[in-house]
DSSP file (Angstrom, degrees, kcal/mol; ACC not computed):
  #  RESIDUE AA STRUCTURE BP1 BP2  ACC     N-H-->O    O-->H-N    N-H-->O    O-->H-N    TCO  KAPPA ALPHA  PHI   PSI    X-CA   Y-CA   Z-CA
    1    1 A X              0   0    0      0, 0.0     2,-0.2     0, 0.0    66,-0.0   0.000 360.0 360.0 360.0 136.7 -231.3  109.6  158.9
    2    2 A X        -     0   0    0     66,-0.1     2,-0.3    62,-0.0    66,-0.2  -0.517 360.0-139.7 -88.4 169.8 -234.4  109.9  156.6
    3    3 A X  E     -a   68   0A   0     64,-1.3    66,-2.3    -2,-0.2     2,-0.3  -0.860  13.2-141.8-152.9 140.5 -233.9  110.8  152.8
    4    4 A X  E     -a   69   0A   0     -2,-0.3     2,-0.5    64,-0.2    66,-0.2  -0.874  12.0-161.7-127.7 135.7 -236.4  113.2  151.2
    5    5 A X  E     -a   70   0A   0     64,-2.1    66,-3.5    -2,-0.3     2,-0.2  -0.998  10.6-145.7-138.4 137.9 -237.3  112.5  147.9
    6    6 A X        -     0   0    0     -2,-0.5     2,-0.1    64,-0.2    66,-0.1  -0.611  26.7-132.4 -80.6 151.0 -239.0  115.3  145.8
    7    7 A X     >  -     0   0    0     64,-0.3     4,-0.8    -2,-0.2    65,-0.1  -0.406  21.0-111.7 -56.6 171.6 -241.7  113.6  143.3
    8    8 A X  H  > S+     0   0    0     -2,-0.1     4,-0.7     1,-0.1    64,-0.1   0.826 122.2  50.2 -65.0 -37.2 -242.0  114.3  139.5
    9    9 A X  H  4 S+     0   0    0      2,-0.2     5,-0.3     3,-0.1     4,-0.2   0.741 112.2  40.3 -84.3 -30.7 -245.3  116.0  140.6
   10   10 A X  H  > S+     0   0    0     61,-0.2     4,-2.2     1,-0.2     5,-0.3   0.855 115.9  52.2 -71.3 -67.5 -244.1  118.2  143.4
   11   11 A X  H  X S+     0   0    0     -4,-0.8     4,-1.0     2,-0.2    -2,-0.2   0.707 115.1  39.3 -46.9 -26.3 -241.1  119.0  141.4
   12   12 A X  H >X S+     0   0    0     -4,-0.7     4,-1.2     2,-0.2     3,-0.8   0.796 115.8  59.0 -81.7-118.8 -243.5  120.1  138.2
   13   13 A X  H 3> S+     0   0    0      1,-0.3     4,-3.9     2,-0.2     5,-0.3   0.324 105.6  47.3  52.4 -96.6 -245.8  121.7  141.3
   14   14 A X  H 3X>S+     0   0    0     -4,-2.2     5,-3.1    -5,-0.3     4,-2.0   0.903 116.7  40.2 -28.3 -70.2 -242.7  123.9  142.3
   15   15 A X  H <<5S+     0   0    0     -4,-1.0    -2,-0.2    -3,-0.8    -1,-0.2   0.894 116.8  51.6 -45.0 -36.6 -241.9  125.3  138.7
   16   16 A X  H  <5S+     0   0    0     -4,-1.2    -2,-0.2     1,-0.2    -3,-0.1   0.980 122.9  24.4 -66.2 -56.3 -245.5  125.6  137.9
   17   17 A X  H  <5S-     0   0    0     -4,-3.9    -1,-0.2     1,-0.1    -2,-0.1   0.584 111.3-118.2 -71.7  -1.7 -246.9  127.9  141.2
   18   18 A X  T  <5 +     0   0    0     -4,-2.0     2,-0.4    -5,-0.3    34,-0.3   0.999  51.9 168.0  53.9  54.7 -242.9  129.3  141.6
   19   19 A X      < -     0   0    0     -5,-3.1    -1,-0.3    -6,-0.1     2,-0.2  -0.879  43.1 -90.4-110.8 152.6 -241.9  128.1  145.1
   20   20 A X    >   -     0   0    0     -2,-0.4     3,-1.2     1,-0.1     4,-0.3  -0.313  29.7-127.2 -37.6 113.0 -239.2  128.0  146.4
   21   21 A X  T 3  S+     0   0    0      1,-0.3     4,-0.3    -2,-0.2    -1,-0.1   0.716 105.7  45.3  -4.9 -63.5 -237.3  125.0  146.0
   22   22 A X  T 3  S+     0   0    0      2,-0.1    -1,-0.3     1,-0.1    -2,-0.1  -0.408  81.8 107.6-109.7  58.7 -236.5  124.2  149.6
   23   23 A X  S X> S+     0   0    0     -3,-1.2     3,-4.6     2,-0.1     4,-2.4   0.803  74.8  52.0 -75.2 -79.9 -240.2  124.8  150.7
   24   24 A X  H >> S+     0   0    0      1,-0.3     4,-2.4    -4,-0.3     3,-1.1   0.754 108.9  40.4 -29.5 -52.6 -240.9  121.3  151.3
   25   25 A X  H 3> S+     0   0    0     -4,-0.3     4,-1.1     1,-0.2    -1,-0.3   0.470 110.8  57.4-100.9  22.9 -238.6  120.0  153.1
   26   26 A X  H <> S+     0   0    0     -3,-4.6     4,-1.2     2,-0.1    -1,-0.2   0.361 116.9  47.4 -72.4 -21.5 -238.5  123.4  155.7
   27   27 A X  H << S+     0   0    0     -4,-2.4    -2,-0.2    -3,-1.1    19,-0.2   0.958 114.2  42.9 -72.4 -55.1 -242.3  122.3  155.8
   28   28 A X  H >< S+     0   0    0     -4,-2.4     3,-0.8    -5,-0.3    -3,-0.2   0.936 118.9  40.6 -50.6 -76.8 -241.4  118.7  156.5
   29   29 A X  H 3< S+     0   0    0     -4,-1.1    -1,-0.2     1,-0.2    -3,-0.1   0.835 131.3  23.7 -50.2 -50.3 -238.4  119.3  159.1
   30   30 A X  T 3< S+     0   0    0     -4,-1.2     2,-0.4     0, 0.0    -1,-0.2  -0.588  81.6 173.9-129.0  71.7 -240.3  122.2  161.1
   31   31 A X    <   -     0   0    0     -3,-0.8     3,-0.3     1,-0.1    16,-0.2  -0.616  27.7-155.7 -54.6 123.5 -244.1  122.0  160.6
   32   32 A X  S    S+     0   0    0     14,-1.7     2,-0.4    -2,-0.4    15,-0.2   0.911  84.5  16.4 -68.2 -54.2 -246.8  124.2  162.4
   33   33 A X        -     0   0    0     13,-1.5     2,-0.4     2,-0.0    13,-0.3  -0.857  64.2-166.9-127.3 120.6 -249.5  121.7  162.0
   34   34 A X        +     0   0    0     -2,-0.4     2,-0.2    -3,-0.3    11,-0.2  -0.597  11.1 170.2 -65.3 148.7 -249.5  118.0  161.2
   35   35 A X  E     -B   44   0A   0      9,-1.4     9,-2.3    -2,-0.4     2,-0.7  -0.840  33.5-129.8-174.2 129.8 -252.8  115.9  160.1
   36   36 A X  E     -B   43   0A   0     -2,-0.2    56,-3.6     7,-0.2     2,-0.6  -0.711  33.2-139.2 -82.9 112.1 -253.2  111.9  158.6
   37   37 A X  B     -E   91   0B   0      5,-2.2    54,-0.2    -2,-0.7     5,-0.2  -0.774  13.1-155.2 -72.4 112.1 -255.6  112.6  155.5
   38   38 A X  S    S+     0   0    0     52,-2.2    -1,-0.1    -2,-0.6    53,-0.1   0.836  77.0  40.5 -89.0 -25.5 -257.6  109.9  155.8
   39   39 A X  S    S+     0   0    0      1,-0.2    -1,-0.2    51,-0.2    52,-0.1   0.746 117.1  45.8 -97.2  -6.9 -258.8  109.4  152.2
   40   40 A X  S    S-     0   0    0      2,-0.2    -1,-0.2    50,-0.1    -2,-0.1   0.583 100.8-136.9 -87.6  -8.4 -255.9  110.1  150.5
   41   41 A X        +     0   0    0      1,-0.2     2,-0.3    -4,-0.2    -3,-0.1   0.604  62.8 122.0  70.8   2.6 -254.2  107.9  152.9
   42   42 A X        -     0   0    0     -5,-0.2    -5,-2.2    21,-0.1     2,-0.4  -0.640  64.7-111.7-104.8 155.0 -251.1  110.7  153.1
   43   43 A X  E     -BC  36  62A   0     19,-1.7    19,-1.4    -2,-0.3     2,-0.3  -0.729  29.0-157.7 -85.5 140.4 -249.6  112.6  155.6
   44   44 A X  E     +BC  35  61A   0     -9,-2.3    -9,-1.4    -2,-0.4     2,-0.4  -0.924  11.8 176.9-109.7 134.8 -250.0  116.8  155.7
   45   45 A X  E     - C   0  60A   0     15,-1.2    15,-1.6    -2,-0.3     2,-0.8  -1.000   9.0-168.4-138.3 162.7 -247.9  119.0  157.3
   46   46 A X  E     + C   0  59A   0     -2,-0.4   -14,-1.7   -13,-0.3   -13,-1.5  -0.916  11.3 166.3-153.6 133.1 -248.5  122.9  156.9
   47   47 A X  E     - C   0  58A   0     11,-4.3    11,-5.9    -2,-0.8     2,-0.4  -1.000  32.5-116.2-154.0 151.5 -246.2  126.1  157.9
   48   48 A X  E     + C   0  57A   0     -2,-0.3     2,-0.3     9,-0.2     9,-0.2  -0.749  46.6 141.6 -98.8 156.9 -246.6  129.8  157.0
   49   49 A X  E     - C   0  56A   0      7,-0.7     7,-1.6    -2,-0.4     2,-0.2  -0.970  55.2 -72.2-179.6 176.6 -244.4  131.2  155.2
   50   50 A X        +     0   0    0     -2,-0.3     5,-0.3     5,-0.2     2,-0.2  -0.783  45.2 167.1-106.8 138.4 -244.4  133.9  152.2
   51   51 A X  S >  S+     0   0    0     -2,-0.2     3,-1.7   -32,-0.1   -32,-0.1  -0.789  74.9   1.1-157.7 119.3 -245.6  132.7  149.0
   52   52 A X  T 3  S-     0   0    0      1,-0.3     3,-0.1   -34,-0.3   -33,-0.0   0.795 131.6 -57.4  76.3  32.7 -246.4  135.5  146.3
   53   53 A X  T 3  S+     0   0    0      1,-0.2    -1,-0.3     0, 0.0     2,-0.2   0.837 121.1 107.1  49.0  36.1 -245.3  138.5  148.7
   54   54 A X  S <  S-     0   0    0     -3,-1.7     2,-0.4    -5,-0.1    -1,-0.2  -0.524  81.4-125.7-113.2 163.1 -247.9  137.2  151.2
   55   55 A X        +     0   0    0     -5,-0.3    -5,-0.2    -2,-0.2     2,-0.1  -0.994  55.7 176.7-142.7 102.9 -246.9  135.4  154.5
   56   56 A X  E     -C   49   0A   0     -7,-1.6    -7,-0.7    -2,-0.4     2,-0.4  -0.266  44.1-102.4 -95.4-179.2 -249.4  131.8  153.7
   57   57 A X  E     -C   48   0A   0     -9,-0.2    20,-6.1    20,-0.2     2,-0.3  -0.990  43.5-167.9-152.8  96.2 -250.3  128.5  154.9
   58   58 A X  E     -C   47   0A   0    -11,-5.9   -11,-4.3    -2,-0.4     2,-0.4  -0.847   6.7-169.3 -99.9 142.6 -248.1  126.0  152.5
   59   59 A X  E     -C   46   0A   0     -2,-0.3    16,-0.9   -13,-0.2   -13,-0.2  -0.941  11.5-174.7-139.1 132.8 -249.0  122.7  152.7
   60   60 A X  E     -CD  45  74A   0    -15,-1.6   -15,-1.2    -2,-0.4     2,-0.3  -0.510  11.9-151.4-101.6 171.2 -247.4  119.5  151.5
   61   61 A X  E     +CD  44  73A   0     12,-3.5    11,-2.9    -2,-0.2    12,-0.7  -0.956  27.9 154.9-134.5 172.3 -248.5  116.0  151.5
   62   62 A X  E     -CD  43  71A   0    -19,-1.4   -19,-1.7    -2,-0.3     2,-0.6  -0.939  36.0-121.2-177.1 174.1 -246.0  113.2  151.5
   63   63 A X  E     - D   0  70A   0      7,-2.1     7,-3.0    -2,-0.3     2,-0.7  -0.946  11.5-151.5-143.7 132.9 -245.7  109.7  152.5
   64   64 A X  E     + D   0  69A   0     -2,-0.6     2,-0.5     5,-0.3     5,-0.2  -0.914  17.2 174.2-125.5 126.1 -243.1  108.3  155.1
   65   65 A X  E >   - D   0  68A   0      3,-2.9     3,-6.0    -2,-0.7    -2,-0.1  -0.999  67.6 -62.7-148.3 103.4 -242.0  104.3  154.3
   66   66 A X  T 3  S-     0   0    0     -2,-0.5   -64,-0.0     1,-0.3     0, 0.0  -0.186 123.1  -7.3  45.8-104.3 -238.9  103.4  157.1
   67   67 A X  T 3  S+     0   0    0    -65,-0.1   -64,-1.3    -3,-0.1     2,-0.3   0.353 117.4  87.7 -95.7   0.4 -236.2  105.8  156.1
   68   68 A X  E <   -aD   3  65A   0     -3,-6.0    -3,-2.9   -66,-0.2     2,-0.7  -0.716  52.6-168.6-119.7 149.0 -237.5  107.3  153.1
   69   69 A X  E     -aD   4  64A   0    -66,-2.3   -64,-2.1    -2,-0.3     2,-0.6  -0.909  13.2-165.9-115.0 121.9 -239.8  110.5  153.3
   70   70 A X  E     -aD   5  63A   0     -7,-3.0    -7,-2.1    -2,-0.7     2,-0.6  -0.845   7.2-151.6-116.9 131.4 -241.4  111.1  149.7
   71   71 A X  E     - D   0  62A   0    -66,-3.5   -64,-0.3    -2,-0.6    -9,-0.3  -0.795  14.2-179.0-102.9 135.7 -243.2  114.6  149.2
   72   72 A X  E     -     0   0A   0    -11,-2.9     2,-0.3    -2,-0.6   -10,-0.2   0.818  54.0 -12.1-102.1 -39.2 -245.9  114.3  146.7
   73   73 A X  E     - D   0  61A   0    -12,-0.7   -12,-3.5   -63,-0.1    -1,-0.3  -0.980  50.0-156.0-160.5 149.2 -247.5  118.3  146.3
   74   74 A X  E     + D   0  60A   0     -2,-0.3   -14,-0.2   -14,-0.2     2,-0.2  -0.992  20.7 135.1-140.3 169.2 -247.5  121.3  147.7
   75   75 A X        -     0   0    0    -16,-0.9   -16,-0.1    -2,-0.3   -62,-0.0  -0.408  51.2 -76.8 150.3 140.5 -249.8  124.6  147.9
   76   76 A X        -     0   0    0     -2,-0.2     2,-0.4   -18,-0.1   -18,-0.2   0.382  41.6-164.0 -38.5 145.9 -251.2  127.1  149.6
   77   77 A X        -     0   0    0    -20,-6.1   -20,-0.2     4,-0.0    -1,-0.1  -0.989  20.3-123.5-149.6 132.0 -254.3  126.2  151.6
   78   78 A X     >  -     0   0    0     -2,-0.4     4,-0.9     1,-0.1     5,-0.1   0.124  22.5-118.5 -59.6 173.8 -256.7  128.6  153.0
   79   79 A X  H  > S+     0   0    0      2,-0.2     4,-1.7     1,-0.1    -1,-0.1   0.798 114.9  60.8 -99.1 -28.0 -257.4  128.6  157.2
   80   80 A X  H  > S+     0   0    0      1,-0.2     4,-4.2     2,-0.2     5,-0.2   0.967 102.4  40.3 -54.3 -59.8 -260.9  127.8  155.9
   81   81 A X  H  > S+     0   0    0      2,-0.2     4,-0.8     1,-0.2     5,-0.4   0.938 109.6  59.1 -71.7 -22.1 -260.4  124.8  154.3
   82   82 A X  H >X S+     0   0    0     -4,-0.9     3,-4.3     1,-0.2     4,-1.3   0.882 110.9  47.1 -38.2 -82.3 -257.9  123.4  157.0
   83   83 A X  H 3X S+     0   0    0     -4,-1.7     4,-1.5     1,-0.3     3,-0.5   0.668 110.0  51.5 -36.3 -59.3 -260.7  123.8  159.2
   84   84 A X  H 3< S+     0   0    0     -4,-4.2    -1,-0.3     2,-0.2    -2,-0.2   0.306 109.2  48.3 -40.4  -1.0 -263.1  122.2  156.7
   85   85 A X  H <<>S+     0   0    0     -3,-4.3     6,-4.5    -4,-0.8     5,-1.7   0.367 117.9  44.1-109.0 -21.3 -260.9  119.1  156.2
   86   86 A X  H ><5S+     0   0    0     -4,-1.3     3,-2.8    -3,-0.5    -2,-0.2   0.956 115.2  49.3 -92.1 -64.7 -260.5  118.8  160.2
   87   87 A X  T 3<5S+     0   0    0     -4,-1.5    -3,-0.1     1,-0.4    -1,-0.1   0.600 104.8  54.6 -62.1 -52.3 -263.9  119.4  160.6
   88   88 A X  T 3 5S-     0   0    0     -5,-0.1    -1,-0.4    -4,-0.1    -2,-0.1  -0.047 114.7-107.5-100.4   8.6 -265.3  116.8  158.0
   89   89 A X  T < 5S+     0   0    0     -3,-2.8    -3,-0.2     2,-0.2    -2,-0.2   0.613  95.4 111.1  71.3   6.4 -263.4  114.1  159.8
   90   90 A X  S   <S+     0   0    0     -5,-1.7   -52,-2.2     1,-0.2     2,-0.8   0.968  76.7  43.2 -68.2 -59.2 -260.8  114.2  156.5
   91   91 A X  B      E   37   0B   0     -6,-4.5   -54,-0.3   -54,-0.2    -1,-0.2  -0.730 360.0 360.0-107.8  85.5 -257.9  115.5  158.3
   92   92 A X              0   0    0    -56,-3.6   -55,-0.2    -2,-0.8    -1,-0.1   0.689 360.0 360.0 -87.5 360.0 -257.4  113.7  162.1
């Protein structure tokens, strides 16, 4: 079993934009899209879901080391920039 660990910065993240608590790891477990960020070196994984009485595109970024899964940030990300990250060879 993997263990999810919130950061100090996700967890500050959360309070500041007012998500949901158990966003991340509902991202984490059942993600719509995955993509390896190649200059941040992190994993993305990205689900809609309603954010602000809107139905979004949340995305965290996170790092997975053996059993432990560590969520670093999360926040809404436009369909544009996906596409621009993908696009730009950032995001394979």
């Amino acid at each position: 079993m993997v263990e999810i660990i919130y950061t100090d910065h996700l967890k500050l993240r959360l309070e500041v934009r007012k998500i949901p608590y158990e966003y991340p790891s509902r991202i984490l477990k059942d993600p719509e899209k995955v993509f390896s960020d190649i200059l941040e070196k992190k994993k993305i994984a990205i689900k809609r879901l309603k954010y602000n009485k809107k139905v979004r595109n949340m995305m965290i970024a996170y790092e997975h080391k053996e059993k432990i899964v560590e969520i670093v940030t999360i926040h809404p990300i436009s369909d544009e920039k996906i596409i621009s990250r993908v696009m730009s060879g950032r995001w394979k």
